[in-house]
Phi, psi and omega in degrees: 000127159294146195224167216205141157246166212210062182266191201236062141284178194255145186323157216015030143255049193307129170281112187257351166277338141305308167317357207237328178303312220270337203302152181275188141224030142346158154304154170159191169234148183239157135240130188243138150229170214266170211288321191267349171103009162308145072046131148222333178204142175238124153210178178246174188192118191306263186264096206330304184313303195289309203290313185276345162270019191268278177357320203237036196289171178282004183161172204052029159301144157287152195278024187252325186254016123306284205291001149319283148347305196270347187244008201261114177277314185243184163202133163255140146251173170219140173251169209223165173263353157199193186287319176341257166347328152286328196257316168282356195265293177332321193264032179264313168308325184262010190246299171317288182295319178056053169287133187319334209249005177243174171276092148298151182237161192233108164199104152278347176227148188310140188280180184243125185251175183221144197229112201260137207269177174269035138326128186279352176238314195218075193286124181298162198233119183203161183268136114311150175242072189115159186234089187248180197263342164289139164096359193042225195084175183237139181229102165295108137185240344290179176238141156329317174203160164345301173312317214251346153280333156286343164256002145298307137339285172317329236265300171291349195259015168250005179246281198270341196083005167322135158310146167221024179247180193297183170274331177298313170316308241252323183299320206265354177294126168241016188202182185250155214258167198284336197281302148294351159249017131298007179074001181263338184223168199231010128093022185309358183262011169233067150045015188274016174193128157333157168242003155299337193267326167302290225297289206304337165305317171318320194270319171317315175301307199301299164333316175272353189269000180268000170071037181247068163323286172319301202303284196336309194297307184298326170314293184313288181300319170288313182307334182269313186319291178328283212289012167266328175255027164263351185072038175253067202277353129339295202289314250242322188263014171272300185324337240223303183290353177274305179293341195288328201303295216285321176305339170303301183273355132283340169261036166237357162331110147310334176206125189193151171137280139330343178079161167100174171254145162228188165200135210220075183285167191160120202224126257240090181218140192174131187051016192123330191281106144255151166230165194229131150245178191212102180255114166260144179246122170219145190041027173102328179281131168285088182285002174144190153216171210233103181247141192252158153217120179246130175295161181220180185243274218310182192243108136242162176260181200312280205314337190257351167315313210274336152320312215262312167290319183286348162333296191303322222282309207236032160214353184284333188278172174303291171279147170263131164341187171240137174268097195259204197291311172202156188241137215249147187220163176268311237211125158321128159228157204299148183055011180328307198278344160314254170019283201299320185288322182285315173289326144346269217286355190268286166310322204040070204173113218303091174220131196250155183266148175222150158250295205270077209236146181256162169038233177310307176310294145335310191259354150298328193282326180281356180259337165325285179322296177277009167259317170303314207285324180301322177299348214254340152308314184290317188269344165304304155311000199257168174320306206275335153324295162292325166325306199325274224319304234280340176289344167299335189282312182329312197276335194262312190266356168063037158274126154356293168274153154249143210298149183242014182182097232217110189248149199228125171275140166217162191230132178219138173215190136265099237345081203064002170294128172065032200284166185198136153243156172272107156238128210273134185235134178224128167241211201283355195246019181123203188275134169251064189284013170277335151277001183283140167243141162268159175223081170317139181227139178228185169067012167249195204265103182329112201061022162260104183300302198304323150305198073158310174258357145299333168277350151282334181283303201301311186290328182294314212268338168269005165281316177299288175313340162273016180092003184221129162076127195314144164255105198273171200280348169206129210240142176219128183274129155298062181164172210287229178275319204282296164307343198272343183318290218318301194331292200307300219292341173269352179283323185277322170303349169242029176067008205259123176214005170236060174228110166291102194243121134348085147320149123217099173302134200285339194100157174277003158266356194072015298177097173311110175105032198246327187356140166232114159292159194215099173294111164284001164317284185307302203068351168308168186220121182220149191262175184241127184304128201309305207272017183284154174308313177295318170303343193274332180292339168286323200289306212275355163273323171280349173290312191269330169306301198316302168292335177274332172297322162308317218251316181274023171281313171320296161325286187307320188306331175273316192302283164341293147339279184303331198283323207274328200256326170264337184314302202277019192264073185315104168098015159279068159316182156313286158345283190300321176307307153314314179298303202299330159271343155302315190298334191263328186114337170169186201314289203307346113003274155292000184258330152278005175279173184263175178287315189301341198262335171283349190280323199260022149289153182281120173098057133228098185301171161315285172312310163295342175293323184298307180334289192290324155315318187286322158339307186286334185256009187049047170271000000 
């Protein structure tokens, strides 16, 4: 039964220590709503007492579930008989309910099969929407998208020759159809191909959408053997194009080899952004993959993200998902064997969650992997994305204009080793890296950042003011009230007073989405919502100064480094020097190698290996 607490407070004063005496600690879901009776959050729990009172401990809450918190006026709970049971009955809830504080997916549509119908002699090959129990048939998939069934489709009517047409079309045929002088349909509803002879087309298809390719070629190839020594050689060279077909499509298969069904998850973070991709594999074949941006509130990490979706992906929709044997995840997620247990008994059938995968299986997680982090690069990059960000930035900083062009500084060294500052350039299409700049700085005081960035603003900005190099509508500093001094004071010194400039601080937590912005106008300091548009457009520009100032400090810095420990090296050229860092990858590398492993690079005798070891090692 569900039970409410029902205090007569005034909003956001919830008594939670009376609720927490009467609380069970039984298995069940909670629900919190805000003062007007809104939704605000759904979750489970092994134990109600322990899991809802952690919410209201006297410290160390993230400051998004303070502010969770902070709006909660009632909790409702329902207990349950077990966690299993909490755990579907939550995402049935958050599919209803929509609560603003959980993580949502935006999937509205059913996914897509392909559905082979019971016609008993001569059954069509057709696209679907959704998976229902009329008309019996067999139904393959699902696939990821729309895309990956039509070319699946394609795939069978130019290797077997499948029907794809209705049953009313097919009843009503007195000749054969544009689909038979094209080679696409072998024309069964005017008698031109058997139906024992369909059937068998049938059964190749069905083989092949089960990803048993290899079995099929055999299949193929003995069937051309017969009909070459029945002297049906027609028979024998249609067979002989089939098989040629299917080797062709295996070999543009991307992934093939192991076998088996998977859903291959993989996930994404970056400016405020999450992506989730889903690559399905069934029978070894990659049908495609599927990609979310779910909003999320609360400050979670990968694992408990990755908790939350898969609750959604496969007990949340109006229909559940097809569940397979096994789902490859990159990072541990929270409740796995929960999860693992629930998706079993969903299935009825044994299905584990893995991270720590091997061979074929590895390289699905790793082709995941790099499709979340590109997709999520693309969409961050995209037009209507950035616009979104940039009228949101328009409005939080109250400019006139919206900026077309927005430059950001960071400064990177090792302890004073090598210093570099960065500048990054964003217009209205995104990162403009066609404007980035590196500024090696030199002639200061070893680790002193507050030099290192008067002296880049002073070299960018007095190029400007002479007339060299674009003006942008807005500058933004990476660091606190101290860089931003400097920044105003070269700004003033060079007359620059209609450039807005833009602190972005890390915060006292240091906390991605913790941010403190710093008006040098002003000096004011205002924080920002974790989930504003604008802010995720400050993370990802102050995120990309950062990294190209890391990454060209680095460069130099190795670059240095080899030039200073090989250079001086009697009989190491430019040639040799090169090969021994392509082969090992960089110095440190070559400074654990043995004399036998520097030996086996091209051009490094026994003896020049000895040299350079001994070099490398100061012997």
């Amino acid at each position: 039964m569900p039970t409410r607490s029902d205090p007569e407070q005034s909003p956001g004063k919830f008594d939670s220590q009376n609720f927490l005496k009467q609380l069970t600690e039984r298995p069940g879901v909670y629900r919190m709503y805000d003062d007007t009776g809104g939704i605000l959050y759904v979750g489970k729990a092994r134990n109600l007492r322990k899991r809802v009172s952690s919410y209201f401990r006297k410290s160390g809450l993230a400051p998004k579930t303070e502010a969770l918190v902070g709006k909660i006026a009632a909790i409702e709970v329902t207990i349950t008989g077990s966690e299993t049971e909490a755990l579907l009955l939550e995402q049935n809830l958050i599919k209803s309910l929509r609560p603003p504080y959980n993580i949502l997916l935006r999937d509205d549509k059913s996914y897509p099969y392909i559905y082979l119908s019971s016609h008993s002699d001569y059954p069509s090959l057709t696209f679907r929407r959704g998976r229902t129990k009329k008309g019996g048939g067999t139904w393959f998939g699902p696939f990821p998208s729309s895309g990956a069934v039509k070319e699946s489709l394609n795939i069978l009517q130019k290797v077997f020759r499948i029907r794809s047409c209705s049953e009313s079309y097919f009843r009503n045929r007195t000749r054969p159809c544009l689909q038979y002088q094209i080679n696409r349909c072998t024309a069964p509803c005017v008698g031109f191909i058997s139906p024992e002879e369909y059937q068998e087309d049938i059964r190749h298809a069905s083989m092949f959408l089960e990803g048993k390719n290899p079995a099929i070629i055999q299949d193929l190839m003995q069937s051309m053997e017969d009909a070459s020594r029945a002297l049906e050689f027609e028979k024998a060279a249609a067979y002989r194009d089939q098989i040629n077909n299917l080797r062709h499509v295996q070999e543009q298969q991307s992934v093939d080899g192991e076998g088996g069904d998977a859903d291959v998850i993989a996930i994404a973070q970056d400016a405020g952004v999450v992506c989730i991709v889903v690559i399905i594999v069934r029978g070894g074949r990659v049908l495609g993959t599927k990609d979310y941006f779910p909003r999320y509130s609360l400050e979670q990490t990968e694992g408990e993200l990755l908790a939350s979706f898969l609750g959604q992906y496969y007990f949340g929709g109006d229909t559940r998902r097809e569940i397979p044997r096994d789902i490859l995840v990159p990072v541990a997620v929270d409740g796995q064997e929960l999860l693992s247990q629930a998706l079993s008994e969903a299935a009825r059938r044994e299905t584990r969650i893995r991270g720590n995968v091997r061979g074929e299986r590895r390289r699905w997680l790793e082709l995941a992997m790099t499709n979340a982090r590109q997709t999520l690069l693309t969409h961050l990059a995209s037009k209507e994305t950035v616009y979104r960000r940039l009228l949101a930035l328009r409005d939080l900083l109250e400019l006139t204009e919206t900026p077309s062009r927005m430059e950001c500084f960071d400064i990177s060294h090792s302890h004073g080793e090598n210093t570099v500052a960065s500048c990054v350039v964003f217009d209205e299409n995104g990162p403009l890296k066609s404007d980035y700049r590196l500024y090696n700085i030199q002639d200061i005081t070893a680790g002193d950042d507050y030099a290192a960035m008067r002296q880049v603003l002073t070299r960018r900005y007095r190029r400007m003011v002479n007339g060299e190099g674009k003006r942008p509508d807005l500058v933004f500093i990476d660091g606190g009230k101290g860089q931003l001094n400097i920044a105003r004071e070269v700004f003033e010194e060079l007359g620059i007073s209609d450039i807005p400039l833009i602190g972005v601080a890390k915060g006292v937590t240091r906390r991605a989405g913790m941010e403190q912005l710093i008006d040098a106008l002003t000096g004011a300091i205002f924080r920002v919502p974790a989930d504003s548009p604008a802010l995720h457009l400050i993370q990802h520009i102050r995120d990309e100064s950062h990294r190209f100032a890391i990454s060209g400090h680095r460069a130099g810095r190795d670059k240095k480094r080899r030039q200073s420990t090989l250079e001086g090296i009697e009989g190491v050229g430019p040639k040799r020097r090169r090969e021994l860092i392509r082969y090992f990858g960089g110095i440190q590398e070559l400074r654990k190698a043995s004399v036998d492993e520097m030996a086996k690079v091209q051009g490094i005798s026994k003896s020049l290996a000895e040299t350079i070891y001994a070099a490398l090692h100061d012997q």
